[in-house]
C-alpha positions in Angstrom: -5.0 10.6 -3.3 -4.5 7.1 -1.5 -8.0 5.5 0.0 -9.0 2.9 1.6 -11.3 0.4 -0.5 -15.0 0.8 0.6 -16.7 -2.3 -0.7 -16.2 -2.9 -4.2 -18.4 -4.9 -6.3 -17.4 -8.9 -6.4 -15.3 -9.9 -9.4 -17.1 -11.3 -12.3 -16.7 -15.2 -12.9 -14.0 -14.1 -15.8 -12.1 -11.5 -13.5 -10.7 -11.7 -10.5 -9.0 -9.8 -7.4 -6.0 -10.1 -5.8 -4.4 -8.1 -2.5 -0.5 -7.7 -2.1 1.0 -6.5 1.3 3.8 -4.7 1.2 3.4 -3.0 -1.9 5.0 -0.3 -1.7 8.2 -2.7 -0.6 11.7 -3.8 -3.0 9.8 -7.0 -4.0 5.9 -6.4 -3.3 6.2 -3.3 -5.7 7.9 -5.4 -8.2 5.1 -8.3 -8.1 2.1 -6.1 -8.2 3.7 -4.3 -10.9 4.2 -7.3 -13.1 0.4 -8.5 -12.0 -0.7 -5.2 -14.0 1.7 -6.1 -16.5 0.8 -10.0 -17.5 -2.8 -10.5 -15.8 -5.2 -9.6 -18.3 -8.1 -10.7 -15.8 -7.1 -8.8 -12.9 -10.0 -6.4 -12.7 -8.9 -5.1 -9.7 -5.3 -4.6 -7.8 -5.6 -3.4 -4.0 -1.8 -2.3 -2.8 -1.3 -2.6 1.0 1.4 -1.0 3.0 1.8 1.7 5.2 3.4 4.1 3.4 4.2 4.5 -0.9 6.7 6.4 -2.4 4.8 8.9 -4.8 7.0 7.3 -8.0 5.7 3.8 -7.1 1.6 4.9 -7.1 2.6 6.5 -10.6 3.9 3.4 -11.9 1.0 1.3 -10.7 -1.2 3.7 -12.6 1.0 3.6 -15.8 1.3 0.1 -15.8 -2.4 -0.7 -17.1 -5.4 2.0 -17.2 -8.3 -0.2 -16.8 -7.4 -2.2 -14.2 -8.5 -0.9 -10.6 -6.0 -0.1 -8.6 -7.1 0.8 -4.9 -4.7 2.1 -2.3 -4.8 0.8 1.2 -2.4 2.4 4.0 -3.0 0.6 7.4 -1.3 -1.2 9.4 -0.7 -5.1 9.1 -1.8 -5.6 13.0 -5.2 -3.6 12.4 -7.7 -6.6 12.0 -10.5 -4.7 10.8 -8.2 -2.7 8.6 -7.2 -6.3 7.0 -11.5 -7.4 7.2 -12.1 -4.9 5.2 -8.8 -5.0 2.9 -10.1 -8.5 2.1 -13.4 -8.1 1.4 -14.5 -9.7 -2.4 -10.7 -10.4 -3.0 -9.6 -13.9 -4.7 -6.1 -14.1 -4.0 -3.3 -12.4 -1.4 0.1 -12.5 -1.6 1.7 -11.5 1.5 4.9 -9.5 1.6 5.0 -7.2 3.9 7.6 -7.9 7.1 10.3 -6.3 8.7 13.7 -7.6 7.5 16.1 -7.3 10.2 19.2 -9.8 10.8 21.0 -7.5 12.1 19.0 -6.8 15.5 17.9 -3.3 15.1 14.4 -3.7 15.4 13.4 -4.9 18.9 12.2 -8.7 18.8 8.6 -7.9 20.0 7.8 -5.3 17.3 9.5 -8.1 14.9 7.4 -11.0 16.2 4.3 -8.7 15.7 4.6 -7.6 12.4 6.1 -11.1 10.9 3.7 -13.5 13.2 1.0 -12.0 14.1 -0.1 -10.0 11.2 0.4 -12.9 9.2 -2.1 -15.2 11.6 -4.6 -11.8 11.7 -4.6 -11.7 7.8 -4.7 -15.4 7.4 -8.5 -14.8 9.9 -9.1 -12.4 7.3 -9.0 -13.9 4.8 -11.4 -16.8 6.4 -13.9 -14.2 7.6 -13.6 -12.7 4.2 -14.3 -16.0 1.7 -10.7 -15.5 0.6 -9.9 -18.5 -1.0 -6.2 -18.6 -1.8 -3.3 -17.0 0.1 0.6 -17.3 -1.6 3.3 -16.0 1.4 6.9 -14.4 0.5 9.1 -16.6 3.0 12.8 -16.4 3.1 15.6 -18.8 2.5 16.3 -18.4 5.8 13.6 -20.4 7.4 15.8 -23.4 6.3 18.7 -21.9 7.9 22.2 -22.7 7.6 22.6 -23.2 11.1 26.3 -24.0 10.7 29.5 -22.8 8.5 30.3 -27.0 9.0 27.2 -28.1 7.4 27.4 -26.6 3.5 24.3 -27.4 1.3 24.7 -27.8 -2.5 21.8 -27.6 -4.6 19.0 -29.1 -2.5 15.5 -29.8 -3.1 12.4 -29.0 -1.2 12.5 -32.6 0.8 16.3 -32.1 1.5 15.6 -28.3 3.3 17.2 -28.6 6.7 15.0 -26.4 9.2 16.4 -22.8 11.1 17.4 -23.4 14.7 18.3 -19.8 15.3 16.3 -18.1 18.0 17.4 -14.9 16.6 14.2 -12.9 15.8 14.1 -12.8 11.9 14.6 -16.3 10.9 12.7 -17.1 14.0 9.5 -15.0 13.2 10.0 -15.9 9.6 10.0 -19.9 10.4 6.6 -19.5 12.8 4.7 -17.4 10.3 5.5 -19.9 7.2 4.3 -22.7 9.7 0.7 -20.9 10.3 0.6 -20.2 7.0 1.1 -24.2 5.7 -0.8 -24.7 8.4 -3.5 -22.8 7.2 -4.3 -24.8 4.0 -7.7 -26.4 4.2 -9.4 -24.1 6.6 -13.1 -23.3 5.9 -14.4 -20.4 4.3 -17.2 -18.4 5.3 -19.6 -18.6 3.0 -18.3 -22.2 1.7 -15.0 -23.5 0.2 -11.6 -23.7 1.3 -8.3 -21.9 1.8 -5.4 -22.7 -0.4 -2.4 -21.6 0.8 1.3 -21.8 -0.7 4.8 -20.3 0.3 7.4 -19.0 -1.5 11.2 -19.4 -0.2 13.4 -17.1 -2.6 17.2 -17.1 -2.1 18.9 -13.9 -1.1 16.9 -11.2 -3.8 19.6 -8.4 -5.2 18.5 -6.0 -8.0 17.8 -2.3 -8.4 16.2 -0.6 -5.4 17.3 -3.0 -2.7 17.8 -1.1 1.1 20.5 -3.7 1.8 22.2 -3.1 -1.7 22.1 0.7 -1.5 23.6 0.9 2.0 26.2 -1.5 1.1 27.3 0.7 -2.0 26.9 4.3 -0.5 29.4 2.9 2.2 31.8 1.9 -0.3 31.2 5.4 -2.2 31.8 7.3 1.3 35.4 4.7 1.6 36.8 5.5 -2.3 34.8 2.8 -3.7 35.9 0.2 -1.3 33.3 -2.8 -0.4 32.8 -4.4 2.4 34.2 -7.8 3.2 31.4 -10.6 4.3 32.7 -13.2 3.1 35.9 -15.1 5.2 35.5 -18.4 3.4 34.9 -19.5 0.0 31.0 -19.7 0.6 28.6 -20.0 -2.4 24.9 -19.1 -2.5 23.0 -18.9 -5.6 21.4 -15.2 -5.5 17.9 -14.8 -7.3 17.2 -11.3 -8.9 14.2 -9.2 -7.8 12.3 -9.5 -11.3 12.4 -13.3 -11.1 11.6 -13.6 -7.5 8.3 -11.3 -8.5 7.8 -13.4 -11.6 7.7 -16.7 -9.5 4.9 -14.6 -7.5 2.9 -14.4 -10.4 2.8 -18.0 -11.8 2.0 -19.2 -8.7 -0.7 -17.1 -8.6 -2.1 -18.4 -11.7 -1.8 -22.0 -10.8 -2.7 -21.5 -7.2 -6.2 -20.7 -8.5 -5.8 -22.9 -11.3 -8.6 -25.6 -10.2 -6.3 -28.5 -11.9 -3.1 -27.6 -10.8 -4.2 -25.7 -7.4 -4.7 -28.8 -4.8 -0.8 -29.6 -5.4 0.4 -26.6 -4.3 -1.5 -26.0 -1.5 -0.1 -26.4 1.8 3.5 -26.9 0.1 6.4 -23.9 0.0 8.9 -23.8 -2.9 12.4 -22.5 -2.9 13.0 -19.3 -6.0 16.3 -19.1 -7.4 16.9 -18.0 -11.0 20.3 -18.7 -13.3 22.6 -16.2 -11.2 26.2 -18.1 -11.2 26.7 -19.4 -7.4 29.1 -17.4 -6.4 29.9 -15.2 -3.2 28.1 -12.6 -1.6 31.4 -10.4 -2.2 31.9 -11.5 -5.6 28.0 -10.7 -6.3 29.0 -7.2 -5.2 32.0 -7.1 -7.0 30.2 -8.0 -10.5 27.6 -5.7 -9.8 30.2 -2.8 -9.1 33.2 -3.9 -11.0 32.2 -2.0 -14.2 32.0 1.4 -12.1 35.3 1.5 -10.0 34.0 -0.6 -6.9 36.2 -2.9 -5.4 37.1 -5.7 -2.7 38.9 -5.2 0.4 41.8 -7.5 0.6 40.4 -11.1 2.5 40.8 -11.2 6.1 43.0 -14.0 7.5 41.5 -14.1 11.2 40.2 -17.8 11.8 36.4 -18.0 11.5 36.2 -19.9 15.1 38.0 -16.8 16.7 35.2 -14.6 15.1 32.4 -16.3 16.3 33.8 -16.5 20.0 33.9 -12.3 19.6 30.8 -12.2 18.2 29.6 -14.4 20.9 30.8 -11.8 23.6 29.2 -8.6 21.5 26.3 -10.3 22.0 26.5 -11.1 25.7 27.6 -7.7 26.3 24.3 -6.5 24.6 22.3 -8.7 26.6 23.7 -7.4 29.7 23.7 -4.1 29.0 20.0 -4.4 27.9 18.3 -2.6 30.9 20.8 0.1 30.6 21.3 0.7 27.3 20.7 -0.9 23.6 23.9 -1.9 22.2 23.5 -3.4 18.7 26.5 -5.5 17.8 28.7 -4.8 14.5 28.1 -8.4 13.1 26.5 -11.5 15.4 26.9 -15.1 14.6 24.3 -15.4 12.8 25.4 -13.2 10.1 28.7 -14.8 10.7 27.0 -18.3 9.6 25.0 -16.6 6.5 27.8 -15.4 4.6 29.7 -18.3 5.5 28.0 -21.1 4.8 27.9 -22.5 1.3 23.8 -22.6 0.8 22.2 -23.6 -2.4 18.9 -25.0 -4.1 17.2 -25.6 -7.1 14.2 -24.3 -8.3 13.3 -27.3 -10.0 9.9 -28.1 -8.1 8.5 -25.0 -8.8 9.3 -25.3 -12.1 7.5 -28.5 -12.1 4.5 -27.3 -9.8 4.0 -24.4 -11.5 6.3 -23.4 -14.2 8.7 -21.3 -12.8 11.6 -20.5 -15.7 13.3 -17.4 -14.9 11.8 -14.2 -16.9 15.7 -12.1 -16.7 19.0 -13.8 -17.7 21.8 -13.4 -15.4 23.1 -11.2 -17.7 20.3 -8.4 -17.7 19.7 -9.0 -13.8 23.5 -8.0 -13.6 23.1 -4.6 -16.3 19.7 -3.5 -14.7 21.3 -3.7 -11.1 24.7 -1.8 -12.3 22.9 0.8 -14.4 20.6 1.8 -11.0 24.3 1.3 -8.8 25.5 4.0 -11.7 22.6 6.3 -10.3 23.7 6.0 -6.9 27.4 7.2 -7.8 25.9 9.9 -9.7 23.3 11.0 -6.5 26.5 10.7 -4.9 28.9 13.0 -6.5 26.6 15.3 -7.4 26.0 15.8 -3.4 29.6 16.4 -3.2 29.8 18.7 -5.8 27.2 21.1 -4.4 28.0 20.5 -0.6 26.7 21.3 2.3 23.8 23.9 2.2 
């Protein structure tokens, strides 16, 4: 049964502990997996989230016997929850957030969840003696802020920086800052807090919500994809597997006391070898090998779109006190699939030896062979009906 951890003994000085929020998430479930995998150390993994899929707790437990695996559901704004969460731990890696570009979730639960509970597990983590703290940030705390100004292949000093007020990028931005912020704080009990963040492009691979809604549409429309992209925009896509991977070797150098001070206080962008292409042409390669297939490219003038999505969004601002209208697309999704956005990996490689673990190549097979499952779920619904 899932529990709470109830004061576990300290790691020994060959052992260590680490937390990751959002466990039981697309990419948290993927890093603490690989953490059993790869960290022989790792006498004990605590999973935080508030709610696991059964699968997922089985895999933990598969993935290596005699490390301790303890089960914490809470929420992310409890700060005692997080006191105690935090209590003899050496490392976090915080994942858990609420991704929403779209505008779904209402901004003051998203500010919550993204800001605060990172600033009320960053207090943890003091109160606790935690002394290193990695954060999953998003490539869109750099932006792009405009379909007129493309980036190609950038580095960490050539990052531009979000000016959308919109709530994700927003909350993402703010908590990243407390977080960088955060490096150098005292510990209770002595030392210091070493914090790092990681910025990975836009993570596709099997088990993805955004992935899986995108292709059971297409499945409900005779295979048909959506269109996102009205200009020939490249970003450079990182799989899920890599993204985690990055996770885990900054983990070890993070605590690493030779390589440690130089990535403190500094955040890193996480790409892999993916071809830049597309976000449709990423679909289509996922899905070309199993019928899917592109909508013919729209010819309507990307300025005309933006002034309707413009007035969607007024009109859902007005209508606010009345009613919550969510619009279809806003311009901020507009300028993300749009906007030719690229960087290297190159100083993490350098920082902390970041090479991608999966070739493009098995990225793309994984990702179709789970899309296959998805077809089959899907016809096999069809075939018995409705009940």
């Amino acid at each position: 049964m899932p529990r709470e951890a109830a004061g576990p003994e300290a790691p020994g000085r060959d052992g260590w502990t680490c937390v990751v929020t959002g466990a039981g998430g697309f990419l948290g479930q993927r890093i603490a997996q690989l953490l059993l995998e790869e960290e022989e150390e790792l006498l004990e993994l605590r999973v935080l989230d508030k709610v696991f899929r059964p699968e997922i707790l089985q895999n933990f437990a598969r993935a290596r016997p005699r490390t301790k695996i303890t089960v914490l559901l809470g929420d992310i704004l409890d700060q005692q929850f997080l006191l105690r969460a935090c209590q003899a731990v050496t490392l976090v890696i915080h994942t858990a957030c609420i991704v929403d570009p779209y505008g779904h979730t209402p901004t003051a639960v998203i500010m919550d969840v993204n800001v605060k509970g990172t600033q009320l597990l960053l207090e943890a983590c003091a109160q606790a003696g935690v002394p290193f703290f990695i954060y999953t940030s998003s490539l869109e705390v750099s932006g792009p802020n405009s379909y007129r100004q493309p980036v190609h292949d950038a580095q960490e000093d050539q990052a531009p920086e979000s000016t959308w007020r919109t709530p994700y990028p927003l909350s993402k931005r703010l908590a990243e800052k407390a977080v960088l912020a955060a490096d150098g704080w005292d510990l209770a009990g002595g030392g210091v807090l070493r914090t790092c963040s990681l910025r990975p492009t836009f993570i596709f691979g099997e088990d993805s919500v955004f992935l899986q809604r995108c292709f059971q549409r297409a499945l409900r429309r005779g295979l048909r994809l959506d269109r996102m992209n009205w200009a020939e925009a490249h970003v450079n896509p990182v799989y899920v597997g890599n993204a985690a991977w990055a996770h885990v070797l900054a983990a070890r150098a993070l605590r690493d006391p030779g390589r440690g001070p130089r990535l403190g206080g500094q955040f890193y962008f996480v790409a892999d070898d993916t071809p830049h292409m597309t976000y449709d042409d990423l679909y289509l390669e996922l899905g070309q090998a199993l019928g899917f297939w592109n909508s013919p490219r729209r010819f309507v003038p990307l300025p005309i779109l933006y002034g309707l999505a413009l007035l969607l969004e007024l009109a859902s601002f007005l209508l606010r006190p009345l009613v919550r209208l969510v619009p279809t697309f806003n311009r901020h999704l507009l300028t993300l699939a749009n906007t030719t956005f690229t960087f290297t990996y190159k100083k993490a490689q350098r920082d902390f030896g970041y090479r991608p673990r999966f070739s493009w190549e098995e990225a793309r097979s994984r990702t179709t062979q789970w899309i296959r499952s998805l077809v089959e779920q899907h016809r096999e619904s069809e075939r018995s009906g409705p009940q």
